[in-house]
C-alpha positions, 0 to 999 in steps of 0.5 A: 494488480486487482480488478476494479471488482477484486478488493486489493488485499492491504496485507499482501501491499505492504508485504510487497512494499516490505520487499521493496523497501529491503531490496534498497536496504540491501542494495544501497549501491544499486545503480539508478537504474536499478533503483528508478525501476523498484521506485517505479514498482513501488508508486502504485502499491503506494497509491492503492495502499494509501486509498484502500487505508482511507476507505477502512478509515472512512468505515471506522468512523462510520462504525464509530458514528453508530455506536456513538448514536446508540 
């Protein structure tokens, strides 16, 4: 995980959340275990993924907003 002063890279999160997701793809059987241990890996790319795409949203507007004045 990044350090507050390291931007988290969303490219290399959703690749990371890619793997988890084909892990369960190729691993339905999984014992639960297994499966709470991938969910658990998964929950803070989740979180920092949902907060750094709100920040590029917020950005996009602002952006938006300029050239609306102009």
């Amino acid at each position: 995980m990044p350090t507050k002063k390291e931007k988290f890279d969303v490219k290399k999160g959703l690749e990371e959340l890619q793997k988890i997701y084909d892990w369960f793809d190729k691993n339905e059987d999984a014992n639960p275990q297994e499966q709470l241990a991938k969910i658990k890996e998964a929950a803070p790319l989740i979180k920092q993924l949902r907060a750094q795409l709100k920040d590029i949203e917020n950005e996009f507007i602002e952006v938006k907003k300029d050239l609306d004045l102009e």
